[in-house]
C-alpha positions in Angstrom: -175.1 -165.4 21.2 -174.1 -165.7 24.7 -170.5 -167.8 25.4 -169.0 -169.3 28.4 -166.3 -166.3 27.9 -169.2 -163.9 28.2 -170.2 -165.5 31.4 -167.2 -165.4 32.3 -166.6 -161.9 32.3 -169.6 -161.0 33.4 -169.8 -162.8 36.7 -166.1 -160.8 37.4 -168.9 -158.1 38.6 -169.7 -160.7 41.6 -167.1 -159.3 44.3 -167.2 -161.1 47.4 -167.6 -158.6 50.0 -165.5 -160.3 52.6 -162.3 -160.6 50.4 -163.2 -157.8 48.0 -162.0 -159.7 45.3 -164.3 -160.8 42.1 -165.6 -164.6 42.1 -163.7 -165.6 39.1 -160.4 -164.6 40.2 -160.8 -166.0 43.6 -161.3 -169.3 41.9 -164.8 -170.1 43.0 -166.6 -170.9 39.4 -166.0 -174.6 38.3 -168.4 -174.8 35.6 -170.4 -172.7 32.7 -172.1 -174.3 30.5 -175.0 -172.3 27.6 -177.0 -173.6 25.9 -179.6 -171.9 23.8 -179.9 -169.2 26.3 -179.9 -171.2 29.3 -176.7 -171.0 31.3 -175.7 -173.1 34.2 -172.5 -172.2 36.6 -171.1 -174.1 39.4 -169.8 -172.5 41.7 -168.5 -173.2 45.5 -167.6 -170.8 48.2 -164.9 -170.4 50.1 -166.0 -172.6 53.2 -168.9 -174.4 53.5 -170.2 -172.4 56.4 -169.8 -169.2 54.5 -172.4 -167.0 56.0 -173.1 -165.7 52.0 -174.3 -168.8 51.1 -177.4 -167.8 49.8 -177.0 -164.2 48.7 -174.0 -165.9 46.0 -177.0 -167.5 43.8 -178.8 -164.3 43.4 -176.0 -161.8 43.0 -174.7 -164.6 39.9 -178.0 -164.8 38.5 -178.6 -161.5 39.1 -175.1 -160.6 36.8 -175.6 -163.2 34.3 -179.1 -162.1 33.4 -177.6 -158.8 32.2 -176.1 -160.6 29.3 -180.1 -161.3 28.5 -180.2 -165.0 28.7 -183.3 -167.5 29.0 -182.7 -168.8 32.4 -180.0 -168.8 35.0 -179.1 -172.3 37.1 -176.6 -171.9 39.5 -175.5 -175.2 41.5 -173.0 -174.6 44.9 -171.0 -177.9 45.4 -167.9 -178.4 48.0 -166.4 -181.2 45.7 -163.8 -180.3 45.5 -163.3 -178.4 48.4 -161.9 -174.7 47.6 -158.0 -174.1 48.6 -156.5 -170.6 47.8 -154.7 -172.3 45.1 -157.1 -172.2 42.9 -157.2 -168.4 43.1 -155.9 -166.3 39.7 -152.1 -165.3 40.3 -153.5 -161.6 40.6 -156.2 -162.7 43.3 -153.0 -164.7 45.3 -150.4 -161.3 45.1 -153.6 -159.0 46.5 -154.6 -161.5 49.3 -151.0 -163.0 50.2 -150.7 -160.5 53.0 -154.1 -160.9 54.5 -153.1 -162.1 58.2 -155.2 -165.9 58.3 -155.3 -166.2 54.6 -153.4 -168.9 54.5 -155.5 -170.9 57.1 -158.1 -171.5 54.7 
C-alpha cells in the first residue's frame, strides 16, 4: 500500500528545470492525500505566470504513477502564494547565491 511518504519521495524525481532543484525541496507540494489507490497532490509553482504551468501536472502524474496507483489528481493553487521560505534548508543553501533569488 501506497503512503503519503511514498508520494513523497517519489515526486523528489520532479526537478524543476529552471532551478534544478526537486519539487519537494523547493517547497512547492502542499498536499497528498491516498486513498485506496487514488492519490491527490496540491501543488503550486513558483509564480503564477510560470511558463511550466502545464508540463508540472504531467511530469507529477507521470512520477507518481510509477508507485502503481489507481489514479493521479493533481490540483495547482496560488493560496498561498509560494515565498522561498517554504523551500527545505538544503534547497535555501543551494539557491542562496542565485543572483535575483531573493526577488521572488
Amino acid at each position: 500500500m501506497v503512503s503519503e511518504d511514498d508520494v513523497r519521495e517519489q515526486l523528489k524525481e520532479v526537478i524543476d528545470p529552471e532551478l534544478e532543484v526537486n519539487i519537494v525541496d523547493l517547497g512547492l507540494i502542499y498536499e497528498i492525500e491516498v486513498d485506496d489507490g487514488d492519490v491527490f497532490v496540491l501543488m503550486t509553482l513558483t509564480t503564477p505566470g510560470c511558463p511550466l504551468h502545464g508540463v508540472f501536472d504531467e511530469m507529477v502524474k507521470r512520477e507518481v504513477r510509477k508507485l502503481d496507483v489507481e489514479d493521479v489528481e493533481v490540483e495547482l493553487t496560488f493560496e498561498p502564494r509560494w515565498t522561498p521560505d517554504k523551500m527545505s534548508e538544503d534547497a535555501q543553501a543551494d539557491l542562496g547565491n542565485i543572483p535575483g533569488m531573493n526577488s521572488f
